[in-house]
Biopython code that builds the backbone (N, CA, C, O; Angstrom):
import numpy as np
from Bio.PDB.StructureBuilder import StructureBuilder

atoms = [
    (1, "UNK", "N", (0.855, -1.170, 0.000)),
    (1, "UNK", "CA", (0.000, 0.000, 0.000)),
    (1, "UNK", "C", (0.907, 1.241, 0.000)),
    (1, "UNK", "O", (1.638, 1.521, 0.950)),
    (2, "UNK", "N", (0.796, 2.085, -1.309)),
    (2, "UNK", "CA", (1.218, 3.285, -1.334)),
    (2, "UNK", "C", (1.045, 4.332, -0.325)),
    (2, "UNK", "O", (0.033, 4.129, 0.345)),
    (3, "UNK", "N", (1.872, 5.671, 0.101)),
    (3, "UNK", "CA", (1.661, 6.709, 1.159)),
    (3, "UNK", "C", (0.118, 7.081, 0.702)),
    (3, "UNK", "O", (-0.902, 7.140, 1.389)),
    (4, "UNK", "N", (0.336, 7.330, -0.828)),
    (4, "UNK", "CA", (-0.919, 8.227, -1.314)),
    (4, "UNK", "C", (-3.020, 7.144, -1.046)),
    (4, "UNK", "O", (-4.133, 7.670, -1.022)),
    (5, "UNK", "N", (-2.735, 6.015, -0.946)),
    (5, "UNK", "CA", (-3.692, 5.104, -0.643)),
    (5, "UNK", "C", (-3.964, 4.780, 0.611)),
    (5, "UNK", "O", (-4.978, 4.125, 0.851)),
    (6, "UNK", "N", (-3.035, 5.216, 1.707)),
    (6, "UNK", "CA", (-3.259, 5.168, 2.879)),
    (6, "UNK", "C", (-3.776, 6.753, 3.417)),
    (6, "UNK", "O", (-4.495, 6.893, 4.406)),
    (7, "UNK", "N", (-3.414, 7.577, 2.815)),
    (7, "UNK", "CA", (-4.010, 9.132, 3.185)),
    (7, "UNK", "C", (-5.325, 8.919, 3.050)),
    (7, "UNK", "O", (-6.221, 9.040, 3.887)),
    (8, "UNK", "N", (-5.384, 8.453, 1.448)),
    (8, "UNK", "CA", (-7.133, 8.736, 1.398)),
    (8, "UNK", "C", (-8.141, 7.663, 2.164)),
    (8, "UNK", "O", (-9.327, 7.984, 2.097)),
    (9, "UNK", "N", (-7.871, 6.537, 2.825)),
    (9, "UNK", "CA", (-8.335, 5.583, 3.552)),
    (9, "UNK", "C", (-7.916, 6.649, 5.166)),
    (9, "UNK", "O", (-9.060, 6.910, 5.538)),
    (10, "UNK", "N", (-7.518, 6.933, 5.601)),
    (10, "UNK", "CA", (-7.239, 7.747, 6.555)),
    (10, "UNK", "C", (-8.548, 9.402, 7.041)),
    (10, "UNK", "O", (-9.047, 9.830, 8.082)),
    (11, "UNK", "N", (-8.590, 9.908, 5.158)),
    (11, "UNK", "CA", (-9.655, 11.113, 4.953)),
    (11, "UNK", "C", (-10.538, 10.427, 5.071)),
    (11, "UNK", "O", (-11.206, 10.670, 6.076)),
    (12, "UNK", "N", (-10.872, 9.637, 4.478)),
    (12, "UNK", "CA", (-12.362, 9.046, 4.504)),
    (12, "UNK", "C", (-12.889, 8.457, 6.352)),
    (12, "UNK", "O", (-14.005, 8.560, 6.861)),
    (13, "UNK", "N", (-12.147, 8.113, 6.709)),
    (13, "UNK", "CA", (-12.052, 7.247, 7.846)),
    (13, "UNK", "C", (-12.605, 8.730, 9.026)),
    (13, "UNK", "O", (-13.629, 8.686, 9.709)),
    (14, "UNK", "N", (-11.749, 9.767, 8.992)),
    (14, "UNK", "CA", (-11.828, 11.273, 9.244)),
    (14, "UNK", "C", (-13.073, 11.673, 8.639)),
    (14, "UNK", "O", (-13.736, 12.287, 9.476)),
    (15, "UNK", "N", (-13.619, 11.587, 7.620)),
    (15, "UNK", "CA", (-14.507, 12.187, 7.241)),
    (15, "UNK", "C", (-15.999, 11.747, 7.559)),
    (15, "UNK", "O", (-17.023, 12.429, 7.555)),
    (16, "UNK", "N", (-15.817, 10.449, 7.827)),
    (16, "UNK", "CA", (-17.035, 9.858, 7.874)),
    (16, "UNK", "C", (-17.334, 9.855, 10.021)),
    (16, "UNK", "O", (-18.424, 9.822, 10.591)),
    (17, "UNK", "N", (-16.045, 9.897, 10.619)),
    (17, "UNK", "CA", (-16.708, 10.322, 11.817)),
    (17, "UNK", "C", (-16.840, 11.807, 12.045)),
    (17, "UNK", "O", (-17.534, 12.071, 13.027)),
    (18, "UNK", "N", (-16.286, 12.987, 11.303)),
    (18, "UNK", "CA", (-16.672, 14.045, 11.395)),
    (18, "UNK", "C", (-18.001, 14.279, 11.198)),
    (18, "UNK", "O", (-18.468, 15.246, 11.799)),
    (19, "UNK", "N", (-19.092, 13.306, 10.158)),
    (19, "UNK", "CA", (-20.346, 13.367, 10.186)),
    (19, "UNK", "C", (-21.185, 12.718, 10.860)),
    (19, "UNK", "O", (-22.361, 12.918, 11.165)),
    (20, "UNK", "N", (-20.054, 11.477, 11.169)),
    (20, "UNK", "CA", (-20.769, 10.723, 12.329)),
    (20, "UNK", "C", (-21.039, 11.518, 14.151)),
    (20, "UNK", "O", (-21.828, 11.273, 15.064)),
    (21, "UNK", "N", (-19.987, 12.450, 13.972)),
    (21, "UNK", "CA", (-19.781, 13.530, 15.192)),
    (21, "UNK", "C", (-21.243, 14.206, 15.029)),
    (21, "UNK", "O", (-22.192, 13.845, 15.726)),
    (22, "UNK", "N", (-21.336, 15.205, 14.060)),
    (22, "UNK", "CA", (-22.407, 15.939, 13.759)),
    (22, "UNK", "C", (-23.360, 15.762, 13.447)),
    (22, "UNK", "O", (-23.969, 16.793, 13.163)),
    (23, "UNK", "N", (-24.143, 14.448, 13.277)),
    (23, "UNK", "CA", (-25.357, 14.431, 13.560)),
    (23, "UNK", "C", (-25.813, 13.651, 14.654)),
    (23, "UNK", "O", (-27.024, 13.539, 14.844)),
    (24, "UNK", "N", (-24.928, 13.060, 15.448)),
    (24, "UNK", "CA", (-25.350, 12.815, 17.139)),
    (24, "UNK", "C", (-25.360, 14.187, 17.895)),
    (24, "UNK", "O", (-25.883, 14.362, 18.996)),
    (25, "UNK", "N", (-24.849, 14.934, 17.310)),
    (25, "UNK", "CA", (-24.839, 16.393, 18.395)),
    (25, "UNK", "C", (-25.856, 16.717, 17.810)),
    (25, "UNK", "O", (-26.599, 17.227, 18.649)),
    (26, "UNK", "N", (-26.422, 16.713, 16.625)),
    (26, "UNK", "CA", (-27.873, 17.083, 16.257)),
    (26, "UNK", "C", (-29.028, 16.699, 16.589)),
    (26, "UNK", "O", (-29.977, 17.459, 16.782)),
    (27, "UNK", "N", (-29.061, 14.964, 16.726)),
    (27, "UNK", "CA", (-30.241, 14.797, 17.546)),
    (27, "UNK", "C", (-29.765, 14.840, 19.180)),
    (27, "UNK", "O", (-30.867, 14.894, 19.725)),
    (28, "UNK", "N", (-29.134, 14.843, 19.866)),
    (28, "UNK", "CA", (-28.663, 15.414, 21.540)),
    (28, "UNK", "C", (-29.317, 16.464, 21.327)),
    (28, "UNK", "O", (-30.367, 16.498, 21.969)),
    (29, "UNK", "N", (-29.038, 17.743, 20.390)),
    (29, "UNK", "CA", (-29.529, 18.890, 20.415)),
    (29, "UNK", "C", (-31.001, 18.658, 20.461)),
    (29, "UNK", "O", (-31.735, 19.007, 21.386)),
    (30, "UNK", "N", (-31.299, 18.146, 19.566)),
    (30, "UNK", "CA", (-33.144, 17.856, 19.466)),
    (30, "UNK", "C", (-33.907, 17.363, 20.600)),
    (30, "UNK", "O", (-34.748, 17.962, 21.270)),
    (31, "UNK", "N", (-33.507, 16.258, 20.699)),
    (31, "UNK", "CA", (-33.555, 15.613, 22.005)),
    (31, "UNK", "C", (-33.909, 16.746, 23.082)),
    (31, "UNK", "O", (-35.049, 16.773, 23.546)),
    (32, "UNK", "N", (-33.199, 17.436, 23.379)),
    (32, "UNK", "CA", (-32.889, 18.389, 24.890)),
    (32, "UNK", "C", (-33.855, 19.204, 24.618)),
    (32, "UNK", "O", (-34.476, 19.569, 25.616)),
    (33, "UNK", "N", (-34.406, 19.859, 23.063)),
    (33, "UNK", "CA", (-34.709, 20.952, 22.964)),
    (33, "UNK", "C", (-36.284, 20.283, 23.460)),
    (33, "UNK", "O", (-36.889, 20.717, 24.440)),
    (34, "UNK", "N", (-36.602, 19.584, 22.916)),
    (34, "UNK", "CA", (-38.132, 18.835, 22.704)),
    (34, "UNK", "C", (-38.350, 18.214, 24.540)),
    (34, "UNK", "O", (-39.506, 18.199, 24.962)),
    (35, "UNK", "N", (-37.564, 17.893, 25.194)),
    (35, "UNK", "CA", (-37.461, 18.019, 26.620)),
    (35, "UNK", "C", (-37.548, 19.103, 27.364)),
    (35, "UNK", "O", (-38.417, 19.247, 28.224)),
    (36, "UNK", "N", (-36.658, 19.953, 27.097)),
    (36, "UNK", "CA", (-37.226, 21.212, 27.288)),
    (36, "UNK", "C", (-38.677, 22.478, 27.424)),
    (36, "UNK", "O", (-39.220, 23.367, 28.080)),
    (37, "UNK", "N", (-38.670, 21.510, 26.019)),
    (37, "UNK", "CA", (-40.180, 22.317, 25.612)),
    (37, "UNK", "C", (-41.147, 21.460, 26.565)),
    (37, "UNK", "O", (-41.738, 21.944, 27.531)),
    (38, "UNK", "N", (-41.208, 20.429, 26.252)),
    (38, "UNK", "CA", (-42.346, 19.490, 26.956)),
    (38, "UNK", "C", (-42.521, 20.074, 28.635)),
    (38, "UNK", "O", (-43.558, 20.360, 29.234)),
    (39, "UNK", "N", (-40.920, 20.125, 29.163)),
    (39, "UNK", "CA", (-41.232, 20.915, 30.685)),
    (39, "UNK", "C", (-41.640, 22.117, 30.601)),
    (39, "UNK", "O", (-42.226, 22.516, 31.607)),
    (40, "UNK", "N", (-41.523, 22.931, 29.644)),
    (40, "UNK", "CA", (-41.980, 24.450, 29.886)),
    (40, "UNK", "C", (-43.511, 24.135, 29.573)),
    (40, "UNK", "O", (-44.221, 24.881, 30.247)),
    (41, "UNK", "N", (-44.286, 23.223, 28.723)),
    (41, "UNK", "CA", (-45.806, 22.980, 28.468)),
    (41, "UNK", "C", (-46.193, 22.868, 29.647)),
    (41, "UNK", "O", (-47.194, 23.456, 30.058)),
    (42, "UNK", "N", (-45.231, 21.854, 30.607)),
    (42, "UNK", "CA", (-45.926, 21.296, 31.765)),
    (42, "UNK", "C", (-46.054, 22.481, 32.728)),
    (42, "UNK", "O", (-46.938, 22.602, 33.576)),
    (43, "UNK", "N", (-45.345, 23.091, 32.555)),
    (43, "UNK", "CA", (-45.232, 24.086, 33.656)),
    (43, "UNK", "C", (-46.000, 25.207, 33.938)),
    (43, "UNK", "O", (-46.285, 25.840, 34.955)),
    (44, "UNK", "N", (-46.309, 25.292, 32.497)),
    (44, "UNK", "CA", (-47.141, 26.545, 32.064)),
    (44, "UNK", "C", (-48.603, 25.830, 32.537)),
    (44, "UNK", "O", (-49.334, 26.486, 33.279)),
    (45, "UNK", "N", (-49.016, 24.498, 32.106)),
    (45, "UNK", "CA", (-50.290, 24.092, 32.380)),
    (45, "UNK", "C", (-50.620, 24.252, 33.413)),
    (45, "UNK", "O", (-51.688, 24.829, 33.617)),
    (46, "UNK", "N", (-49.712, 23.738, 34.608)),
    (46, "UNK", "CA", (-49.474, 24.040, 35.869)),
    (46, "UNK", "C", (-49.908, 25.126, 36.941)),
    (46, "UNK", "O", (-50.607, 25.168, 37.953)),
    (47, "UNK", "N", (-48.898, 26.229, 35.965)),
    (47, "UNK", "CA", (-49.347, 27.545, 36.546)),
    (47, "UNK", "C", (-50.519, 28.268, 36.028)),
    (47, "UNK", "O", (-50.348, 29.443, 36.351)),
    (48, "UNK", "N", (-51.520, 28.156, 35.444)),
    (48, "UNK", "CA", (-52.846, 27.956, 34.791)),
    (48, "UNK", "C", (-53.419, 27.906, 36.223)),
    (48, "UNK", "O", (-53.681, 28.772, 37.057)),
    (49, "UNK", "N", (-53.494, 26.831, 36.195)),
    (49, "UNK", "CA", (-54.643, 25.935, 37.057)),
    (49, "UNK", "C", (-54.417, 26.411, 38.825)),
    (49, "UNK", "O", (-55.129, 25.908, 39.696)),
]
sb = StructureBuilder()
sb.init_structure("model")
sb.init_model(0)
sb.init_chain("A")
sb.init_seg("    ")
for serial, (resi, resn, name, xyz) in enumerate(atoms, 1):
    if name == "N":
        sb.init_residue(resn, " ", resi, " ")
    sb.init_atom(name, np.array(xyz, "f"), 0.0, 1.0, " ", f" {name:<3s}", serial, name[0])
structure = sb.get_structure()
């Protein structure tokens, strides 16, 4: 295996957890936000009543 065939097995390898990074922080983000919201519904119903 050439230098130049091991770089690009290396980028790819890099590249594919850089997206694998960014869309677990996307649904975490979602996740929290939709938790969030759901406690502020509850809370609000709450203070209603």
């Amino acid at each position: 295996m050439n230098k130049k065939t091991l770089t690009w097995i290396i980028a790819v390898i890099g590249g594919v957890a850089a997206v694998t990074a960014a869309v677990t922080s996307f649904l975490i983000f979602r996740e929290k936000r939709k938790k969030d919201d759901e406690e502020l519904e509850h809370y609000l119903d709450s203070s209603i009543q």
